[in-house]
N, C-alpha and C positions, 0 to 999 in steps of 0.2 A: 547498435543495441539488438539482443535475441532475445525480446519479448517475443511469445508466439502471437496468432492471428489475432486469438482472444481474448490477449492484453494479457494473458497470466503472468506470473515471476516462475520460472521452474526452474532457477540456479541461482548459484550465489553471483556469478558474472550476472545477470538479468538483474537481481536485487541491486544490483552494485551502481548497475546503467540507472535503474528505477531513481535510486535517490539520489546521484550526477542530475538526473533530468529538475527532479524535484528542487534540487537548490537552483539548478539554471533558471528552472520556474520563477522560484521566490525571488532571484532576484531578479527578472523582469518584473514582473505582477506581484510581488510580495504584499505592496500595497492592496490589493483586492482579495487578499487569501481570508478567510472566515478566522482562523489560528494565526496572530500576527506575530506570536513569541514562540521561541522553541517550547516553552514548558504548556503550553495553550496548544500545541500542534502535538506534543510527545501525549500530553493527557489525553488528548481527542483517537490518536494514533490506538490506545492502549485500551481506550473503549472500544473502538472500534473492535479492537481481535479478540476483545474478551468477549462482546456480542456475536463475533462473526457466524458462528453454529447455528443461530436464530436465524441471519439472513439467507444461508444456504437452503435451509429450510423452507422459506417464506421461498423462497423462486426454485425449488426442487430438483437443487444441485445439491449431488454427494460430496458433505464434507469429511476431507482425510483428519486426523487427528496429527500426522505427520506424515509430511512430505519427503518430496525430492531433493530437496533443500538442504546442503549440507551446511 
């Protein structure tokens, strides 16, 4: 996986690892995830990045409006 130091996602390979990891996750501990359905994890997922502009904020990291992210 090429996550950098600071956990960021800065490609679509990094993205690609993140959610590999995430299902590996759920299915060890799926049982203890707060979001136990996809549509309960996608909702939560969708708030989150609609909020996320707030959070950057709140801890006085500059948020891009778009990435590296292809």
């Amino acid at each position: 996986m090429s996550l950098t130091l600071d956990g960021e996602v800065r490609s679509r390979d990094d993205l690609v690892s993140f959610v590999r990891e995430l299902r590996q996750d759920y299915l060890r501990r799926g049982h203890e995830w707060e979001n136990r359905s996809l549509d309960g994890f996608l909702e939560a997922l969708a708030a989150w990045m609609h909020d996320s502009p707030g959070w950057y904020q709140n801890v006085a990291r500059v948020y891009q409006e778009s990435g590296s992210v292809p």
